[in-house]
matplotlib code that plots the C-alpha trace (Angstrom):
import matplotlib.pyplot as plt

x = [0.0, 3.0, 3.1, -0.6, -1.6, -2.3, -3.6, -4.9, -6.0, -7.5, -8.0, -8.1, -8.7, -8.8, -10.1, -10.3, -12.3, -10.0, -7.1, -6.5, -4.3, -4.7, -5.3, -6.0, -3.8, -3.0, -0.7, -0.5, 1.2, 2.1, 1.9, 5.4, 6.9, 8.9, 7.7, 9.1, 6.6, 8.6, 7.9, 8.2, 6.1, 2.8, 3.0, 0.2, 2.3, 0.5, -2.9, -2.1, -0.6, -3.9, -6.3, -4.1, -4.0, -7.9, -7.7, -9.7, -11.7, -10.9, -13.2, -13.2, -11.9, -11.3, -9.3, -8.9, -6.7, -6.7, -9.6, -11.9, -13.0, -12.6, -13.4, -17.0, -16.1, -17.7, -15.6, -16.0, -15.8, -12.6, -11.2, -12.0, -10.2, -7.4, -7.2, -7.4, -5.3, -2.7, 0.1, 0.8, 4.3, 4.5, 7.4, 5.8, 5.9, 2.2, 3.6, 1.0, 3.5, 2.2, 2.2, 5.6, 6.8, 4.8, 1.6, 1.7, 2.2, -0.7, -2.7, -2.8, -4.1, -6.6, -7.9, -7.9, -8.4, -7.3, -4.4, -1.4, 1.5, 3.6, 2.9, 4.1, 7.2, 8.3, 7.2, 9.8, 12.2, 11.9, 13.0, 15.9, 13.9, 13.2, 15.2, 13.4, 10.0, 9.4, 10.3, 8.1, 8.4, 10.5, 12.9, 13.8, 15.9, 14.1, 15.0, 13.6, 10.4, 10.5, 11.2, 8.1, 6.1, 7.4, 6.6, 3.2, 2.5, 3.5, 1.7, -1.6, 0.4, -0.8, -0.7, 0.6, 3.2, 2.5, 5.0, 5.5, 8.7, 9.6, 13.4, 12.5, 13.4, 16.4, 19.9, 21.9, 22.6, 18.8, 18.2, 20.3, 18.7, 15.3, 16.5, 17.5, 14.2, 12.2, 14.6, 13.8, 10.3, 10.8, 12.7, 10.2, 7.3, 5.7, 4.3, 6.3, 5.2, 7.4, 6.3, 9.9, 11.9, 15.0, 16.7, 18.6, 15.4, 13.9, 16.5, 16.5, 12.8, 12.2, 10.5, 10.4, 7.2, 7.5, 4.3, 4.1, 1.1, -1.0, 0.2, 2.5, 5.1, 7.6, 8.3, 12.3, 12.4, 15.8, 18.2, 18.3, 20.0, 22.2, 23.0, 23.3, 25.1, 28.0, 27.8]
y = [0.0, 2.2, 3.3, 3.3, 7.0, 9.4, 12.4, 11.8, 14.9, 13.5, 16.3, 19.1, 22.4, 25.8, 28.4, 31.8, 33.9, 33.1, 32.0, 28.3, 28.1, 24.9, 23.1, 19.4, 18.1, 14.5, 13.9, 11.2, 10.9, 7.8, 7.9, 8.7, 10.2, 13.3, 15.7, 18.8, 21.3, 23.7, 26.1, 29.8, 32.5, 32.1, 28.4, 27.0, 26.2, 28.3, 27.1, 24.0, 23.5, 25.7, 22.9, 20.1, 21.9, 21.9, 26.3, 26.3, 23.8, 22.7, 24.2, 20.5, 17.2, 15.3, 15.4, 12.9, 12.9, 9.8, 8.1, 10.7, 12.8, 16.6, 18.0, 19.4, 19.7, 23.2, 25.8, 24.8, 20.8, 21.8, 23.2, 20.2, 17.8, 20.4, 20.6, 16.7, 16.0, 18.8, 20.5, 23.8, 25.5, 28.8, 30.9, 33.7, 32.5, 33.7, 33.5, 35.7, 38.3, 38.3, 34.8, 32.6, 29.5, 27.3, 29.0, 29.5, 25.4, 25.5, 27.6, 24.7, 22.2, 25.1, 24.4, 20.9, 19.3, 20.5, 21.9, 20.2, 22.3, 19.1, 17.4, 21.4, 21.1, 18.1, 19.3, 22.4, 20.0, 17.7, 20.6, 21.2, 25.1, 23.3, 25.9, 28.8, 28.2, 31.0, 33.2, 35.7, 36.0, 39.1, 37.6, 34.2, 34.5, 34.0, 30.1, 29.9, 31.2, 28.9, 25.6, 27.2, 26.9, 23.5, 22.4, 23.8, 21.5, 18.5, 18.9, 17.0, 14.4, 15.3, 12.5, 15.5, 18.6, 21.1, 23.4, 26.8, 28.1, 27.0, 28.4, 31.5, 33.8, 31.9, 32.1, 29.3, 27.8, 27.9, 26.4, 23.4, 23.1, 22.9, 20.8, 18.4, 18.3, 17.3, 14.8, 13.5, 13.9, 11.6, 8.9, 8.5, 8.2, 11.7, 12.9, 15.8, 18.7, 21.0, 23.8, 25.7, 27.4, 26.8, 24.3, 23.3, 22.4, 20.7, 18.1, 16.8, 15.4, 11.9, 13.4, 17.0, 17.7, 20.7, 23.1, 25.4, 27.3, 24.9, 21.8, 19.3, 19.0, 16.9, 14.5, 13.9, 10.8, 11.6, 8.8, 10.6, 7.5, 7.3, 11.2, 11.4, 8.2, 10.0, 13.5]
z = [0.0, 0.1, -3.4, -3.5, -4.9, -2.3, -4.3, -7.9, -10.6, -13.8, -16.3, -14.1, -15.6, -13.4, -16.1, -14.9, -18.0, -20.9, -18.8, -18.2, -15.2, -15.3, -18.6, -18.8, -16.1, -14.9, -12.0, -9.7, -6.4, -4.0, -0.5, 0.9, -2.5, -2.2, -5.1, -6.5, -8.7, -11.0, -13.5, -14.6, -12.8, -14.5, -15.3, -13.3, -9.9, -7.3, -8.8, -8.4, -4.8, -4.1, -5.6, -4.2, -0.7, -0.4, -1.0, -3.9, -6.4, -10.1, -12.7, -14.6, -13.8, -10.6, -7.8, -5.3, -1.9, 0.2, -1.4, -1.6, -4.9, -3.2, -6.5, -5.7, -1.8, -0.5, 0.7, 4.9, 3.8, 2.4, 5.1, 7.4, 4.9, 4.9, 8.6, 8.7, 5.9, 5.3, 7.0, 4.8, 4.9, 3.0, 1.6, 4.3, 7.4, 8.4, 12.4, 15.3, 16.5, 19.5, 20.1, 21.3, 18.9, 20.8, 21.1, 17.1, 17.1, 19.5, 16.9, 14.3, 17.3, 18.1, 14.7, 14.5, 18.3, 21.4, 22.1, 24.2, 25.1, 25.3, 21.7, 20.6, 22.6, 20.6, 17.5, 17.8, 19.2, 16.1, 13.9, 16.7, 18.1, 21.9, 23.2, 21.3, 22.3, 24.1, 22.0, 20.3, 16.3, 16.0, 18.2, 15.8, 12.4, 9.3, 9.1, 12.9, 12.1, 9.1, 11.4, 13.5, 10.4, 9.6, 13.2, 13.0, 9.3, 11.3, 14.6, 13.5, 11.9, 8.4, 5.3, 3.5, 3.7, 0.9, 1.1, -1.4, -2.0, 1.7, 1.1, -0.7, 1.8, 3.5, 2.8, 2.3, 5.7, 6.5, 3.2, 3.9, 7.6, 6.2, 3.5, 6.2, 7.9, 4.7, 4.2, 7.8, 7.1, 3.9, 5.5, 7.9, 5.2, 5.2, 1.5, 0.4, -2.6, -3.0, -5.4, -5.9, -8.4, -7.2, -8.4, -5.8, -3.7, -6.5, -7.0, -3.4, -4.5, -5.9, -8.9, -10.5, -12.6, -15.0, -15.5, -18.4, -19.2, -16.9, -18.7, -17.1, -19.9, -18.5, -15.3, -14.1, -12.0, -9.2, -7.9, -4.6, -2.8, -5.1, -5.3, -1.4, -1.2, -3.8, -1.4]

ax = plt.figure().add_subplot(projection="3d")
ax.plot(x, y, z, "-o")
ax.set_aspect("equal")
plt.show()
């Protein structure tokens, strides 16, 4: 069941007035694949992880995630299979200011069950921030606030971690550090997209899929055993 799909789109189309954001696209992902989404600005990649990620609907075809067709979902059922199904890290970091690293953890429990102070504390010590959780936003470098945003995806054990341009605004030693958490996330089965135009980040995934005006126009399968085995 490992390589069973996990999300499905079958001739999605997102068609804003003449504009196909999305035009005719198939993609399947397993459960447990690491997946990068590329493309110029414009291409379709934003529209996508937005469909995928339970923000908005397809205006034709299918999409289903985890055995369920989402496609015609309304806008509050979506958010319950997103809350249920989806830990979201975005390119800004979308932390309370007012709020310490482990109440914005907290926040995504809020939303989801109850909230446990403990089960946050391990979160931010699984992306090594233990140490930092009382502080406030203003007080943690940019790649902190990111591992706070990573910590928050993962804190309702989600089947899947959509994340957009989750290095975009990190220099390189955060990029690596990040890096190294998906790739823990990976090895210990978690479903990875990665919407990204930096190549870099996109060849750590399994599979890159190219968009280009809203078609999927080409699929590059990665040894990344073999790539980290040679490093």
């Amino acid at each position: 069941m490992t390589n069973s799909p996990l999300i499905e789109l079958s001739d999605v189309s997102k068609i804003y007035g003449e504009l196909h954001a999305l035009d005719h696209v198939d993609l399947s992902v397993p459960r447990g694949e690491w997946l990068s989404i590329v493309g110029p600005s414009g291409s379709g990649k934003t529209t996508m992880m937005n469909i995928i990620g339970c923000m908005d609907r397809p205006s034709t075809g299918t999409v289903t995630l985890d055995g369920r067709d989402i496609s015609r979902l309304t806008a509050y059922d979506l958010t319950q299979v997103r809350r249920e199904t989806i830990g979201l890290v975005f390119q800004q970091f979308h932390l309370i200011g007012h709020l310490t690293a482990v109440e914005n953890v907290m926040v995504s429990q809020y939303y989801h069950s109850v909230p446990d102070e403990k089960e946050a504390l391990e979160a931010l010590d699984r992306v090594g921030l233990a140490d930092r959780a009382s502080h406030l936003p203003h007080q943690l470098s940019g790649g902190e606030q990111q591992r706070v945003c990573v910590a928050r995806a993962l804190i309702n054990y989600p089947k899947v971690v959509l994340a957009d341009e989750p290095t975009g605004n990190l220099d390189e030693t955060n990029e690596h550090i990040v890096l190294d958490i998906f790739e823990q996330l990976h090895t210990d089965g978690t479903t990875l997209i990665v919407v990204t135009h930096d190549a870099t980040v996109a060849s750590k995934a399994q599979r890159a899929v190219r968009l280009d005006h809203g078609r999927v126009v080409s699929e590059t399968y990665q040894d990344v055993r073999e790539r980290t085995d040679d490093e």
